[in-house]
Structures are given as C-alpha cells and as structure tokens.
VEXZA-301215 format. One line per field, with one value per atom (N, C-alpha, C, CB): y negated, x negated, z. Coordinates in steps of 0.02 Angstrom, whole numbers. Glycine has a CB too. Layout:
N
north: Y/...
east: X/...
up: Z/...
This chain:
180
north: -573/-570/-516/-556/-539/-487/-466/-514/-410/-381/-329/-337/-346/-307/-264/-346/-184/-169/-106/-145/-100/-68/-12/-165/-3/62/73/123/89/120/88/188/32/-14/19/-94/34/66/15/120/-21/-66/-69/-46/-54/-88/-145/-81/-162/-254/-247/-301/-195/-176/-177/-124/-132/-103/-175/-33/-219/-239/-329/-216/-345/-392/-356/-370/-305/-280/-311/-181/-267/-295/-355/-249/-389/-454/-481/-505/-471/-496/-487/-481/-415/-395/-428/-320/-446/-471/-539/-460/-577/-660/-636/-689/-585/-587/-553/-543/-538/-508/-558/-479/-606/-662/-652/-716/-623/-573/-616/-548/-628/-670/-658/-665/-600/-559/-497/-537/-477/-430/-383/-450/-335/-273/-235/-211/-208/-179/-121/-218/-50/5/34/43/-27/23/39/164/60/98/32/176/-40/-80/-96/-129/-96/-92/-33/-129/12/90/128/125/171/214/305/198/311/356/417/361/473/539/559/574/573/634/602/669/536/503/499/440/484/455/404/486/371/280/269/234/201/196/148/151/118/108/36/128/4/-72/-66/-127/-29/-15/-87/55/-139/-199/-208/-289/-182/-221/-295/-175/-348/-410/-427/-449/-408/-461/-445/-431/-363/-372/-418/-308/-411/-453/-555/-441/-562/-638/-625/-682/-592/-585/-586/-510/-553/-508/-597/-401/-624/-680/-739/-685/-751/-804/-791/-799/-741/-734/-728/-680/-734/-724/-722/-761/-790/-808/-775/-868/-737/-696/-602/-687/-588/-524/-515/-494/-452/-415/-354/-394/-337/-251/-216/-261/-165/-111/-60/-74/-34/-9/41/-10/66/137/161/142/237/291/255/386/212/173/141/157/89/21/28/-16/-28/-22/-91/-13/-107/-186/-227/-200/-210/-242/-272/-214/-214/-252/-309/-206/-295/-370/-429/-348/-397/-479/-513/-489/-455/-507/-521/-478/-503/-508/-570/-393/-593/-665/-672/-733/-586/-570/-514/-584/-502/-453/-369/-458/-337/-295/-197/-335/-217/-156/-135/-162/-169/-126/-70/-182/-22/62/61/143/0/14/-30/64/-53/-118/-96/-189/-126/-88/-177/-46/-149/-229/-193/-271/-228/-214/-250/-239/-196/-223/-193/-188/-240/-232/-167/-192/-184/-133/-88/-104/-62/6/-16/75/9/0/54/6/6/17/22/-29/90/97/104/164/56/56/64/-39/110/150/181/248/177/194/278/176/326/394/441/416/431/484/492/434/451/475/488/424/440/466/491/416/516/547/620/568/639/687/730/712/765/814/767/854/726/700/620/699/633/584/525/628/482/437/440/396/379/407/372/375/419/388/414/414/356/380/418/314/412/441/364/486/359/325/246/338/270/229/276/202/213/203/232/144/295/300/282/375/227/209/212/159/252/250/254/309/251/253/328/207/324/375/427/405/471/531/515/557/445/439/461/484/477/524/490/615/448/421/468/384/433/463/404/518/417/397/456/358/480/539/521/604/571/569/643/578/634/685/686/672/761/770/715/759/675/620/536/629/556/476/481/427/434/412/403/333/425/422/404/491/332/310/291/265/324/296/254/361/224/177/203/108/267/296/258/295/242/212/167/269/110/70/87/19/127/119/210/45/255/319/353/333/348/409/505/402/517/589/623/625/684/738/695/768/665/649/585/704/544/484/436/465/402/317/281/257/214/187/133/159/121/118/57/175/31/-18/-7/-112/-40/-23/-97/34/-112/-184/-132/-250/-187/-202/-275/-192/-263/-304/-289/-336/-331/-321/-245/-329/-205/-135/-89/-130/-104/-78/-60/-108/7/26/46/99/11/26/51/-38/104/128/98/200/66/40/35/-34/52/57/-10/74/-10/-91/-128/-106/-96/-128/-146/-85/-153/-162/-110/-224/-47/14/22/92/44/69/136/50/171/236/273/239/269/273/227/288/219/182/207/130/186/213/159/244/151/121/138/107/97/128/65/131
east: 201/183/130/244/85/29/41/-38/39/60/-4/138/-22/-77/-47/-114/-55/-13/-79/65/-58/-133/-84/-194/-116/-90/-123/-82/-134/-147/-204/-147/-235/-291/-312/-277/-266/-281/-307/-323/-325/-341/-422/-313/-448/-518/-527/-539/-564/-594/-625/-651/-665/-699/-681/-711/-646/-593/-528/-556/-505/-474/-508/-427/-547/-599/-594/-703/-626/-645/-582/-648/-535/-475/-442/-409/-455/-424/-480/-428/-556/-589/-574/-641/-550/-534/-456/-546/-402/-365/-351/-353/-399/-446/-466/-531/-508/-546/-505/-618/-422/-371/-336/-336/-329/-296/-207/-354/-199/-121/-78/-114/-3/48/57/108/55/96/44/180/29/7/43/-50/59/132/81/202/110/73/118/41/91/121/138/87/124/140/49/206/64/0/-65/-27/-39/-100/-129/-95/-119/-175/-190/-151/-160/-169/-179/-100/-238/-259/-225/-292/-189/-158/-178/-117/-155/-181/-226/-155/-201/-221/-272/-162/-296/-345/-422/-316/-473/-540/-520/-616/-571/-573/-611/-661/-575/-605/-660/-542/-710/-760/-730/-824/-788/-765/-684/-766/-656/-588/-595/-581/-550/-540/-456/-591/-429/-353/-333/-291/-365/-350/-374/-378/-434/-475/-424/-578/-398/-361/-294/-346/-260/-223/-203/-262/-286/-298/-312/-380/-352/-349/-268/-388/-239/-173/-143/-107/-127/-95/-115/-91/-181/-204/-162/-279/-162/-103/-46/-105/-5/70/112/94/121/155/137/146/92/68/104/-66/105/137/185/131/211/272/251/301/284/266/327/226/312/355/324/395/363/336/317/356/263/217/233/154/210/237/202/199/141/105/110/71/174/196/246/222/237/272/320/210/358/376/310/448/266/218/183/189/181/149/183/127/245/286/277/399/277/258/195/268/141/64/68/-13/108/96/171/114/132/174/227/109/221/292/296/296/372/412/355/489/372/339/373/300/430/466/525/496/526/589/549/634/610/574/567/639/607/596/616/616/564/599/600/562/669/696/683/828/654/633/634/524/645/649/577/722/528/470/497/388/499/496/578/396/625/673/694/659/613/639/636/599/690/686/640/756/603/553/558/514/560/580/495/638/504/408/451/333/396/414/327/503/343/274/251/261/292/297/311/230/306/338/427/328/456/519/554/557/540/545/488/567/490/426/454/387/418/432/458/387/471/510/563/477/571/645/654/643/684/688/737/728/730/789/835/778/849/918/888/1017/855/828/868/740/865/891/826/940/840/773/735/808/658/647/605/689/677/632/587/674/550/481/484/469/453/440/375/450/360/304/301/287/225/219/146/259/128/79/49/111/27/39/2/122/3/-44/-125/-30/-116/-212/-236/-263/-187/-216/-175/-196/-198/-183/-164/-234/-112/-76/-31/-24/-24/19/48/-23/78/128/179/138/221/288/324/287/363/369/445/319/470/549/543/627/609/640/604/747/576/552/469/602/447/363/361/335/322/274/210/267/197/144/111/151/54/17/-49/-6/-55/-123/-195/-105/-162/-213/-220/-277/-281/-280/-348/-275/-347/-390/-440/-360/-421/-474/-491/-470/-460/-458/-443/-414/-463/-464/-450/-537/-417/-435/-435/-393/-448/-471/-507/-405/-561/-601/-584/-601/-546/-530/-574/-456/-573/-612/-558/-650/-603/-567/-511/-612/-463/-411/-370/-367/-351/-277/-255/-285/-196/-161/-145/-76/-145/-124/-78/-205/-19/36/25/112/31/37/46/-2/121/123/157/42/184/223/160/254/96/32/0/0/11/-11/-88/35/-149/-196/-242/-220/-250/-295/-338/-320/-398/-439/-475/-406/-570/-598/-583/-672/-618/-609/-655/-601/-712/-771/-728/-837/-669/-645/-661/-669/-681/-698/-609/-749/-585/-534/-548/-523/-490/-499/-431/-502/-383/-330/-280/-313/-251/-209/-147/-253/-104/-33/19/4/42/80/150/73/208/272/313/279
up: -683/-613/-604/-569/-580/-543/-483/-534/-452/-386/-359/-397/-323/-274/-244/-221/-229/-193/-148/-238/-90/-40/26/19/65/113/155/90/217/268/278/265/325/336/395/343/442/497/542/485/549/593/582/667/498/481/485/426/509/488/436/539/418/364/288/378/294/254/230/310/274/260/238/304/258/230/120/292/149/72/24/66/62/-5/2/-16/59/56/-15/145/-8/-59/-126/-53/-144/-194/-201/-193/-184/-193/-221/-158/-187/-211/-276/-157/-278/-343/-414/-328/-399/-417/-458/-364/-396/-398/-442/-437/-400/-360/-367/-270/-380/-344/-280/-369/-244/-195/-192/-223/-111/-98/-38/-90/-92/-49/-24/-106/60/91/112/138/100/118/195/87/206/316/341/309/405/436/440/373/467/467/517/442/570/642/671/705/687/736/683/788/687/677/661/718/709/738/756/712/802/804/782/789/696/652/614/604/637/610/648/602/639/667/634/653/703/695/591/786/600/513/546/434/494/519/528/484/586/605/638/523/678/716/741/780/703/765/760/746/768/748/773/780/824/820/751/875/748/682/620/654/602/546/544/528/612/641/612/707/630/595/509/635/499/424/386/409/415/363/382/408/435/450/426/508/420/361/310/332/280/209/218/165/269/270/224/299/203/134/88/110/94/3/10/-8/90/93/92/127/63/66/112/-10/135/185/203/274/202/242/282/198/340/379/370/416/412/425/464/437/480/530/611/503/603/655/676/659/645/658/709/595/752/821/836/885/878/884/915/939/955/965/919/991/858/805/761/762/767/739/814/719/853/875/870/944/853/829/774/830/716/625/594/577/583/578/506/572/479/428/434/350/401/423/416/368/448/453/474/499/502/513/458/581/395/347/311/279/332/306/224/330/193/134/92/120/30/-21/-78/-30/-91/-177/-224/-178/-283/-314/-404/-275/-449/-511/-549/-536/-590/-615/-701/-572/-741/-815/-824/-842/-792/-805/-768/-845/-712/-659/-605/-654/-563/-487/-490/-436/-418/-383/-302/-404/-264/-208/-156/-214/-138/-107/-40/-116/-9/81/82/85/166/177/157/257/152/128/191/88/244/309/287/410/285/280/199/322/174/101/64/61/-5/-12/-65/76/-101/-159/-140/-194/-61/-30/-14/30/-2/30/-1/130/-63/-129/-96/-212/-96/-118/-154/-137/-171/-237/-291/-228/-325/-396/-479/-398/-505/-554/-630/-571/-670/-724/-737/-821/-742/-748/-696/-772/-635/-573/-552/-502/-511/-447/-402/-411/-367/-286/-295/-242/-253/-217/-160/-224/-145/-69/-47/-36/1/53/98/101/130/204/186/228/116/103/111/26/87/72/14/122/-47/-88/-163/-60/-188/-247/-302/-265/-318/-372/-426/-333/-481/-545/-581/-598/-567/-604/-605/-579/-681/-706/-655/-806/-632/-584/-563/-523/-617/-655/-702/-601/-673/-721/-682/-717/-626/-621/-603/-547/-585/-584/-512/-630/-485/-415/-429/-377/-371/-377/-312/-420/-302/-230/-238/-181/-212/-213/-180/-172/-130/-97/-27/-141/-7/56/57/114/91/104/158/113/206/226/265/276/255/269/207/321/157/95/89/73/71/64/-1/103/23/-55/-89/-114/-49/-101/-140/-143/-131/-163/-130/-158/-184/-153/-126/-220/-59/-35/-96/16/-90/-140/-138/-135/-214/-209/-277/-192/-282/-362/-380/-364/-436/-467/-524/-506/-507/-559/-583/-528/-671/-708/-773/-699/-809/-881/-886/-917/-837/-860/-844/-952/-837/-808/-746/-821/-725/-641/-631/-612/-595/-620/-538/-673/-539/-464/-475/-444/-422/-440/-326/-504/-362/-302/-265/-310/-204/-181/-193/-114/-243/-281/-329/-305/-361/-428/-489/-446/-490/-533/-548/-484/-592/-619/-605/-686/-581/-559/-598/-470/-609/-633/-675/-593/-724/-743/-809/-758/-786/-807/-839/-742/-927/-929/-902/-976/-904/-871/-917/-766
C-alpha cells in the first residue's frame, strides 16, 4: 500500500491544487490528511490563493480516497461542507508491524504522548515543521505543512511505502526519508 499523507492546507486553493497534483502523480491508495484544512487561523497570515470553498470542492472530488483527522481549525461547519469524516481527534492503524497513532498534534504531541509502546508511530501535523526522528523508544513523524511552512521548510507531504517514510517538496524533490 502506498499512503500519501499531508497537513495544514489552510484553506489554499493553491497549495492544495499542488498536492492534489502531486498525489495523482504519487498515485497513492489513500490520502491521510492531518487536520487544519479550510481556516487559516489566528496565529497564521492568509496562505496564498485563501479560498476555502474551492479547497472545499477539490478535497470532495476525492472523498473516497481520504482518511482525516481533525485540526485545532476544524469546526462542525466544516463537517457539514466536507463530504468525509472529518472531526476524529485521532486514527490508530498498523503499517508493516507498528501502530501508528496519526492526530493533528495540538492535543497529542511529544509533550503529551499517547500510549505508545517501543517502536510505534506518533504522527502528526500542526507544527509546520517536518520531522522523521527516533525519539526515546518510538518514531515521530511530521510531513510539515502544505501550505504554511516553517523554520524554513519547504511546502511539504510524506509518502509511506514498503516500511519507507519519505518528506518530499510538492514539486516531488525528496527532502527527507526514513526506513522503519
């Protein structure tokens, strides 16, 4: 299984065009989305191209292909425009042996762990700041962000495939990659 996995769109049209393209050109089973996909929020400036209907129709053309969990931005309004599930704080799923706990990162997150054993997944979203580290006894992995970057990261997604976590721009550049 190939798995696309992305974060914080913010309500780009821009930004989220890009990786829907890169996802096609991935050619993904499933594209997991980390929370934070129409509103912007506060502590943000607009990302460029701010349309949240248009990402709205984009993300919903693919329905059937997403998995998601919610973001610190996500509201019930936004489950009634997004035509799949969209508000669970968190999905536990097994890739090659390790559970894998994907959350958007406000409530869980390397300060306030889940219950992991040695070996599993925290995946998350919300920093903007890509990462693949072994960290104690289990692996933390962020994809960074699609369409608001920080410290300097490029705009961002991660492909899982084959036991293989691979950062990668939304030009398709490999930016990071981690066996597990």
């Amino acid at each position: 299984m190939k798995l696309m996995i992305a974060s914080d769109i913010h309500g780009s049209s821009y930004y989220c065009k890009k990786m829907l393209e890169a996802y096609e050109k991935e050619q993904a089973d499933k594209l997991l989305l980390l929370g934070d996909l129409l509103y912007h929020g506060p502590r943000n400036d607009l990302p460029k191209e701010y349309a949240p209907k248009e990402v709205i129709k984009m993300l919903n053309q693919k329905r059937e292909e997403i998995l998601c969990v919610r973001g610190n931005c996500e509201a019930e309004v936004d489950q009634m425009v997004l035509e799949f599930p969209v508000m669970a704080e968190y999905a536990i799923f097994y890739l090659d042996g390790h559970m894998v706990f994907a959350t958007h990162g406000h409530i869980h997150n390397k300060e306030h762990l889940p219950a992991l054993k040695k070996g599993d997944i925290l995946l998350h979203g919300h920093t903007h700041v890509q990462a693949l580290e072994e960290w104690n006894d289990y692996y933390y992995l962020n994809p960074g962000s699609v369409s608001i970057p920080k410290e300097n990261n490029k705009n961002s997604y991660m492909i899982y495939e084959n036991g293989t976590y691979t950062i990668k721009s939304l030009d398709g550049e490999v930016i990071k990659e981690k066996k597990i």
